[in-house]
C-alpha angles and dihedrals in degrees: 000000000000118000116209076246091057095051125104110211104277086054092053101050102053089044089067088048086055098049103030094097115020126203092232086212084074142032120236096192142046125215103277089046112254117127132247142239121357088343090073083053097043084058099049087061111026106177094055086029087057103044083053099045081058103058095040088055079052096051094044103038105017108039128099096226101105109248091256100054085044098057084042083055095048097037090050080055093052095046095051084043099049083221114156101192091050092051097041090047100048098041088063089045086039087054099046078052091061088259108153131226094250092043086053095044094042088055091046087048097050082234126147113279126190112205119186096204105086092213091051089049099046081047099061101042088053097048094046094054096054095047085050111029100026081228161044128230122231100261085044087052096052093052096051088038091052086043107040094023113225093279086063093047091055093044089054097043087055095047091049090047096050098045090042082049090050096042087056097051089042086052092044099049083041090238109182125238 
């Protein structure tokens, strides 16, 4: 775990990019002041950490999938995953979207899940498939495509690949959860 003292400059920069403006549903940093989670990993290695932290502050604040489609996104990743820190961390972002209890537990669980809002559906069908299949197939594709548009495919695809991408490295570097 790397301390704001132990940092060179690179780290440190991008340290203070990291904890400049806090999402108050999760911590960035523990007492000491190192940071948690992937964050500890994006410092170690701040040209590829910085490029990441990017495109995840694109894919929370600046993306056109609601809050709530997002974090089922992201909690059907965790779940297929097994990964801890991604769950704990965006249930408490999924609550603050107006995700439920249930909602959040039957994701975890890979149970069904009836969503009323069409989008959040489609969202997590299609979510689901790729984590498990890898795939859709074409008539699955043109459903998603006539529901979510190409833009919000995209968009998907690239949320389930960057929080697949930061559950590996957090099971890799045996982050806890």
């Amino acid at each position: 775990m790397l301390t704001p003292g132990s940092m060179n400059d690179k780290q440190r920069e991008l340290y203070d990019v990291l904890t400049k403006n806090e999402n108050p549903d999760v911590s960035l940093k523990n007492p000491d002041g190192s940071l948690v989670g992937p964050f500890n990993l994006m410092v170690h290695e701040p040209r590829l950490g910085g490029a990441l932290q990017k495109l995840g502050g694109i894919i929370l604040y600046r993306g056109a999938l609601t809050a709530r489609a997002r974090e089922i996104a992201i909690l059907c990743v965790a779940a297929h995953q097994q990964s801890a820190f991604e769950r704990s961390a965006h249930e408490r972002i999924g609550r603050s979207a107006g995700l439920t209890d249930a909602e959040m537990a039957a994701i975890a669980a890979k149970s069904p899940l009836e969503l009323a809002d069409t989008k959040e559906a489609c969202v997590l069908r299609v979510s689901r498939a790729l984590l498990e299949d890898g795939d859709l197939d074409d008539a699955a594709y043109a459903d998603a495509v006539s529901v979510l548009g190409e833009a919000g495919m995209i968009e998907l695809s690239t949320v389930i690949g960057y929080y697949s991408m930061v559950a590996l490295q957090l099971r890799l570097f045996r982050v806890p959860g």
